[in-house]
N, C-alpha and C positions, 0 to 999 in steps of 0.2 A: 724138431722144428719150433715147438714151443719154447723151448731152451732159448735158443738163437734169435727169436721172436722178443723175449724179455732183455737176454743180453741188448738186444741192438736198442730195444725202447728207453733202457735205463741209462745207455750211452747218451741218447738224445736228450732224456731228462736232464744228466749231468752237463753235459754239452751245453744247455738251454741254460742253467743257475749259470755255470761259469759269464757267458753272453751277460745276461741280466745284473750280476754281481760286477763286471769291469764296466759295464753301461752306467751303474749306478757312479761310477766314479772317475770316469773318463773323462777330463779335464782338456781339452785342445786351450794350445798356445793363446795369450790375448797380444794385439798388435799395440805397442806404443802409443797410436794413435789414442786408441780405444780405452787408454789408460792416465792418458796425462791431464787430462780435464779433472778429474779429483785427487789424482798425484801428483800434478806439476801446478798449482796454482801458483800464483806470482809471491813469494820473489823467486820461485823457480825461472829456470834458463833453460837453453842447453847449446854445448858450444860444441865446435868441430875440433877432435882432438886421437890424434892415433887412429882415425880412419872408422870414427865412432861419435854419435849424438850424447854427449857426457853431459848427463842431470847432475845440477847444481844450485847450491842455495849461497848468496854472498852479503852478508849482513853486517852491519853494523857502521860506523865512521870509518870513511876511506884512510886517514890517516894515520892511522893505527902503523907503529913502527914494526910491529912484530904480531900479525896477523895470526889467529888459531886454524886450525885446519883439519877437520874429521875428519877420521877413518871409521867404516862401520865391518861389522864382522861379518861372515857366512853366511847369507840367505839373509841377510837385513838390507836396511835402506837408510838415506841421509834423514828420516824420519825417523830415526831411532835417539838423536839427538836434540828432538824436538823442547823438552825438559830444560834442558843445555842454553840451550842459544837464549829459551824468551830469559834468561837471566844473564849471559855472557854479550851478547850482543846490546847491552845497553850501554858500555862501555870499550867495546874491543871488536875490531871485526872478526867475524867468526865465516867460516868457508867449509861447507861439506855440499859432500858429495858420492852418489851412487858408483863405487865401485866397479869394472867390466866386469861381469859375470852376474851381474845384479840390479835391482832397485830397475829403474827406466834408460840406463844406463843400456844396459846389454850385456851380450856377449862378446868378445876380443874377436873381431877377424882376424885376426894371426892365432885366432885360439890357443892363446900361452895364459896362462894360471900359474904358473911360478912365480916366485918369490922375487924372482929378480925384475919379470915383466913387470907385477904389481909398483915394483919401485922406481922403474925409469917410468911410469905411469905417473904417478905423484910427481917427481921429477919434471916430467913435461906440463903435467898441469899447473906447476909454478911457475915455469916458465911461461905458459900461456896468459897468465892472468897477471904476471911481469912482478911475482912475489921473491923479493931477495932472501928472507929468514924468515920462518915462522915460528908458532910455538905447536908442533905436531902432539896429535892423541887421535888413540889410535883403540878401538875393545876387540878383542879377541885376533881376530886375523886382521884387523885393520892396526892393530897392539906390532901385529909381529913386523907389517908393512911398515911401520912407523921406527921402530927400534933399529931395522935394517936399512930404512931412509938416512936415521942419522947416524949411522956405522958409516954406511957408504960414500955420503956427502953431508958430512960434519959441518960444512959452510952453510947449510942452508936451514938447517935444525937449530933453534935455540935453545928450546927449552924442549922436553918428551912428557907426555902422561900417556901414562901405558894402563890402562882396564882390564883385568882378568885377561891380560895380551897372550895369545902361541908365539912359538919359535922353540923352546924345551922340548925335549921327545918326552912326551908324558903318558901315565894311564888313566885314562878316563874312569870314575867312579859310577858317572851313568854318561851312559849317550843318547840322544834324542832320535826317537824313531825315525827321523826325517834321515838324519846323518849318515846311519848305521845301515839302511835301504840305499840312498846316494853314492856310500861307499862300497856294495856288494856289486860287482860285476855283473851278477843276475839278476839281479833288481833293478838297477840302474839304470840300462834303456827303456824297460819297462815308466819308470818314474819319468820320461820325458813323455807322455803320454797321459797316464794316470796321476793323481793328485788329490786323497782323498781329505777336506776338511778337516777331519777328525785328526789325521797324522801330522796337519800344523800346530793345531789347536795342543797335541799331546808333546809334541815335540817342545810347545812354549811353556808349558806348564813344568816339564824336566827341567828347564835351565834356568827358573825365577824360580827364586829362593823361598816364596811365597805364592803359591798359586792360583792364587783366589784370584791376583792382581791383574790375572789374566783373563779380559774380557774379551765379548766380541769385536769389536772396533781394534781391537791389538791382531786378532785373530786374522779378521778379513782383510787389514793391510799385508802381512807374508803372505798369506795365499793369493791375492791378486798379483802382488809385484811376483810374486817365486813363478805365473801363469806367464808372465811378459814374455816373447817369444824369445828361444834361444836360454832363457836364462837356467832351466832345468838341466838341460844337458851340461853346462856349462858348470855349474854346481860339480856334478860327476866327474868333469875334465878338472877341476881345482882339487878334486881330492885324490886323487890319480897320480896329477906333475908336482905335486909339493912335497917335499920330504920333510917330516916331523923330523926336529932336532937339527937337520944339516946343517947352521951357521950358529946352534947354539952358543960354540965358543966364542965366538965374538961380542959379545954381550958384554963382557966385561974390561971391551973394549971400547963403552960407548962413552963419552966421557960429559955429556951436555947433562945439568940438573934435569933429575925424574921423578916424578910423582907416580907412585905403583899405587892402584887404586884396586883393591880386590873385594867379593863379595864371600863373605864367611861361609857362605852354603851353594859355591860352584862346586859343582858337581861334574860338569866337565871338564874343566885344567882347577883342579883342586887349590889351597890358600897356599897350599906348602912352595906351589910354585910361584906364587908371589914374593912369598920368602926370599925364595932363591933369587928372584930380579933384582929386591931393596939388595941383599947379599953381593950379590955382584954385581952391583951398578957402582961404578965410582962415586957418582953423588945420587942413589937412590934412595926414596925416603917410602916407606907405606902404610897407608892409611886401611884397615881391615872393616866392612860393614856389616853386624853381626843382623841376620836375619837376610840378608841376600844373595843373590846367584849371580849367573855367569853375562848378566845384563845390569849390573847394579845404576848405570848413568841413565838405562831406562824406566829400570824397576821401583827407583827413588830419585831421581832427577835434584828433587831439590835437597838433600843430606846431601849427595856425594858432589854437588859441585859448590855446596861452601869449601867444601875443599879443594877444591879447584881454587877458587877465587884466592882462598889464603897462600896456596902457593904459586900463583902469579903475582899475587899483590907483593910477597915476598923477593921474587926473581924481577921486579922493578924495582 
């Protein structure tokens, strides 16, 4: 009886930690609403687009022939480009925008995350904003959305800068704890629930090259945008429908001038596959930044977009 008396107590103990230890870090969804007053200040928008409220930032002289137009990567937001614009938009209109599956944006009711959904996405939103050619860039998954933009509709791409872009089947060197939890089938619904600080905070310090650069103010924007409702689960559906590598080959089919911009210390899609873009790009060119990671346009904003500058100034 004693036996069975301990046994049952020490279930209850443990039982009690587990409760205590997921309370500590139980995370419920934040609404749009409840978010866009310190995320959406003006010149934030948002317009009706695919059957979804699409955050967007549109800056610079309307007249600009050949408009820029962000892409941000995995669990980022059009505030990753922040760096970017207060220097590009003194001269050029510049246009990002929160991804489906992210940022204030949302999740895709049609719940598609493929490569191909993302690109008749962009697609549409040129259309909606009545843009004929732009000059698309694009980091990591916005890199790869961006490459396969102008694979697929060459008339509308002028020029590509591609940032530590995917679409390569590659092996990651490190992965960030965020990812590797996202991408585990057992973890995964779990994380639409759960959301611990700590796992954004570690997840950013993996992919900059330099980790110090990682403050809180960088911290608390992923973890609130990654709380916006819908967009956790949706993370897990993106990594699920995408297939690493499948349109690799066409890469060296894309023929619009590219600026491959890579950080020497990504650690997730390593330099060597920047190599292979300038390699296989008809007119690729690449610029390496020694000391940075897998966010070099956020990590150093102002290094990596004199380069920019010199190859637009160039491509006029």
């Amino acid at each position: 009886m004693k036996r069975r008396t301990f046994l049952r107590t020490s279930a209850l103990l443990v039982l009690a930690l587990v409760v205590i230890a997921l309370a500590s870090v139980w995370e419920p969804d934040r609404s749009v609403e409840s978010l866009t007053a310190k995320w959406a200040p003006p010149p934030s928008r948002f317009i009706a687009l695919d059957g979804m409220q699409v955050h967007l930032r549109d800056e610079g002289p309307r007249d600009d022939p050949a408009p820029i137009l962000l892409l941000h990567g995995t669990s980022a937001s059009l505030h990753t480009w922040d760096g970017w614009v207060a220097v590009l938009a003194k001269d050029r209109r510049v246009i990002r925008v929160d991804l489906p599956g992210f940022g204030l944006t949302g999740p895709d009711p049609a719940d598609r995350y493929d490569i191909e959904a993302y690109t008749r996405f962009v697609v549409d939103l040129m259309d909606q904003l009545k843009l004929g050619r732009v000059v698309l860039a694009g980091n990591s998954l916005g890199g790869h959305i961006a490459w396969k933009t102008a694979h697929d509709h060459p008339e509308r791409v002028s020029q590509l800068i591609l940032v530590d872009a995917a679409g390569y089947a590659f092996e990651p060197e490190s992965i960030p704890i965020g990812f590797r939890l996202a991408r585990n089938p057992l973890f995964a619904p779990l994380l639409t629930r759960i959301l611990p600080r700590s796992t954004v905070a570690a997840s950013l310090r993996d992919v900059y090259g330099d980790p110090t650069r990682v403050d809180d103010a960088l911290v608390d924007r992923y973890f609130e945008l990654t709380l916006r409702a819908g967009n956790r689960r949706a993370v897990g559906e993106r990594f699920k429908q995408m297939k690493s590598g499948e349109h690799e080959g066409q890469v060296a089919e894309v023929r619009q001038p590219t600026l491959v911009l890579w950080g020497a210390k990504d650690r997730l899609i390593p330099v060597k596959f920047g190599e292979r873009f300038a390699r296989e790009l008809p007119q690729g060119r690449l610029v390496v930044f020694p000391g940075l990671g897998h966010v070099p346009h956020e990590e150093d904003p102002v290094a990596t977009v004199e380069a920019v500058r010199a190859f637009l100034g160039q491509a006029r």
